[in-house]
Structures are given as structure tokens and as C-alpha cells.
C-alpha positions as CSV (number, residue, x, y, z in Angstrom):
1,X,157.8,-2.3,-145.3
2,X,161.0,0.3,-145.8
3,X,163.0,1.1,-142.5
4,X,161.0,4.7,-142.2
5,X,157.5,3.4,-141.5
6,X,158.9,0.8,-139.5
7,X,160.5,3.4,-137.2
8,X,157.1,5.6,-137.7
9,X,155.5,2.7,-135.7
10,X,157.7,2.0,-133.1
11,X,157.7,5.7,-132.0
12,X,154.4,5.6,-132.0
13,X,153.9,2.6,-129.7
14,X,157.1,4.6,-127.6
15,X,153.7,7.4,-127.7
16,X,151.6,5.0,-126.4
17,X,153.5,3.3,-124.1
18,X,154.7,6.9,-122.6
19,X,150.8,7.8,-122.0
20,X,150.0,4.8,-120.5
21,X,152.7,4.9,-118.0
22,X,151.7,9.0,-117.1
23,X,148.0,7.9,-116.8
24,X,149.3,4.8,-114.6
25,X,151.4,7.0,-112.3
26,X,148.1,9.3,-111.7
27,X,146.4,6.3,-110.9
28,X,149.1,5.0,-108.7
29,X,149.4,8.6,-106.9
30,X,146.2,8.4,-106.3
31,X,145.5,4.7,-104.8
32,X,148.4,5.9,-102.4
33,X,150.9,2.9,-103.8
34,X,153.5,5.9,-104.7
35,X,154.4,8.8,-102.6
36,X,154.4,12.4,-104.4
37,X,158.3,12.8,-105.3
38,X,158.3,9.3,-107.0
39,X,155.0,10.3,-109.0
40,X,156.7,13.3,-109.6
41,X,160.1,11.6,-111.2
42,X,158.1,9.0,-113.5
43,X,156.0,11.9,-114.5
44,X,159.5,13.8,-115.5
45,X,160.3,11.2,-117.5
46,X,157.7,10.0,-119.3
47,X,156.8,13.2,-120.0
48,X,160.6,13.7,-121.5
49,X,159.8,10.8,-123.6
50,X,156.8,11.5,-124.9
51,X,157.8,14.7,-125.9
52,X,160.9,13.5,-127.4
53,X,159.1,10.4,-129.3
54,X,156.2,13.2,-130.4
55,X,159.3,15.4,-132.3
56,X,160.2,12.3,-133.7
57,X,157.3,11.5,-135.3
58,X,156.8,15.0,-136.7
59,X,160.3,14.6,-137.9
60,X,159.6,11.3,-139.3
61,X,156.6,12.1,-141.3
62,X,157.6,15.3,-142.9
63,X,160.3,13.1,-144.8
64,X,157.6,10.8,-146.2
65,X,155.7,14.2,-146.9
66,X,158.0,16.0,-149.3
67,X,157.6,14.5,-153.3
68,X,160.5,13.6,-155.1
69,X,159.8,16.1,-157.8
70,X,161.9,16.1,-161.1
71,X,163.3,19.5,-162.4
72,X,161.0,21.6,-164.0
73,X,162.6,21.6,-167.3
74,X,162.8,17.6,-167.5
75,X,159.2,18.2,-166.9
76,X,158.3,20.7,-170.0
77,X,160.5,18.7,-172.0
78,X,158.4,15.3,-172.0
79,X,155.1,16.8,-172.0
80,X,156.2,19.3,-175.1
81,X,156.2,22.5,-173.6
82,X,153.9,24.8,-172.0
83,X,152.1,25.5,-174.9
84,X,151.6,21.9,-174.9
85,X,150.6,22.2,-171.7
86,X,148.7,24.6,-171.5
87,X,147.0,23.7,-175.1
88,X,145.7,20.4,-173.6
89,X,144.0,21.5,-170.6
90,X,140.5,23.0,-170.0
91,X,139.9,26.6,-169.2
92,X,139.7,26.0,-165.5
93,X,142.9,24.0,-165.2
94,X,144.8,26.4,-167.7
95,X,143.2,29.6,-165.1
96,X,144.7,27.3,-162.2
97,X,148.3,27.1,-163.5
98,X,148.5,30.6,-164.5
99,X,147.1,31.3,-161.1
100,X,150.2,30.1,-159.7
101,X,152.5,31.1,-162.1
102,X,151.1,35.3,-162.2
103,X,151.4,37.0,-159.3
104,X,148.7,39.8,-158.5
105,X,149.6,42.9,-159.2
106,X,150.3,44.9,-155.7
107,X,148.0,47.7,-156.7
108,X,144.2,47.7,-156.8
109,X,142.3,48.7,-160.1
110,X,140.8,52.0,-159.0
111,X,137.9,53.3,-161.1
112,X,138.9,57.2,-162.0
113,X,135.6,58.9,-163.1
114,X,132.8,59.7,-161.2
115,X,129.9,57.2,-160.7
């Protein structure tokens, strides 16, 4: 297992363990075993945590998000070219690529004689 999912699941247990604990001081607020201000200071501080571990795990899984993606001209080159590319496709995939590759043209077609 590489070192990134390893540390994608230990901040998620530091997640779970931060909930737990917030849900546990509730409980122990309310049963009257902890005053107010200490609820109040665990609460502080898991809720620190959690938020910390929760950026850290966004932060963690946008790296295994992004595709190592090889230039665009390395590309073109092995598969022969666009023609090539474009050549071997069916209509829909050929109207997709273009799709991204054209932009729309800013301006509207406007019909000019009377209907």
C-alpha cells in the first residue's frame, strides 16, 4: 500500500476518533460527569482536530486526484496525429473532441429577414 493511502487512512480514523470524542463530551456534559468549561475545552480541541484532520484529507486526496498526463505532443505523436485521431473515431466521439477543442463563438446567429 504506497505511504499516501496509508496516511489517507490514519487521518481518517484521526476523523473518527475526533467525532467520537465531541459526541462523548456531549454525553459526558450531559450525565453531569463534566462541568461546562471542561466540555467546553475538549470541545475546542477536538473540534481543532477534526477540522485540521478534515483539510488533510482534502489535501490528501486531490494528489491521488490529478492524472499524470504525458505532453500533448508525445501524445499525437504515437497515435499518428490528429488526423489519425480524429480519422479513427465515430462521429460522436470526433463531435466530442472538437467540442472541447472550438470554442463557441461569443455572438448568437441572428436571423436578419422577416419571418
Amino acid at each position: 500500500m504506497p505511504d499516501q493511502a496509508r496516511r489517507i487512512i490514519a487521518v481518517e480514523h484521526e476523523v473518527q476518533t475526533s467525532r467520537r470524542r465531541l459526541a462523548g463530551a456531549a454525553t459526558l456534559l450531559v450525565d453531569g460527569t463534566l462541568d461546562r468549561a471542561g466540555y467546553e475545552a475538549l470541545r475546542d480541541r477536538e473540534r481543532t482536530t477534526l477540522e485540521a484532520a478534515e483539510a488533510e484529507l482534502v489535501r490528501l486526496r486531490s494528489l491521488t486526484m490529478i492524472p499524470s498526463l504525458p505532453p500533448l505532443d508525445v501524445v499525437l505523436s504515437e497515435v499518428g496525429g490528429w488526423a489519425a485521431v480524429l480519422h479513427g473515431a465515430d462521429v460522436a466521439a470526433q463531435r466530442d473532441v472538437l467540442g472541447v477543442l472550438v470554442e463557441p463563438h461569443p455572438r448568437t446567429p441572428r436571423r436578419l429577414g422577416a419571418l
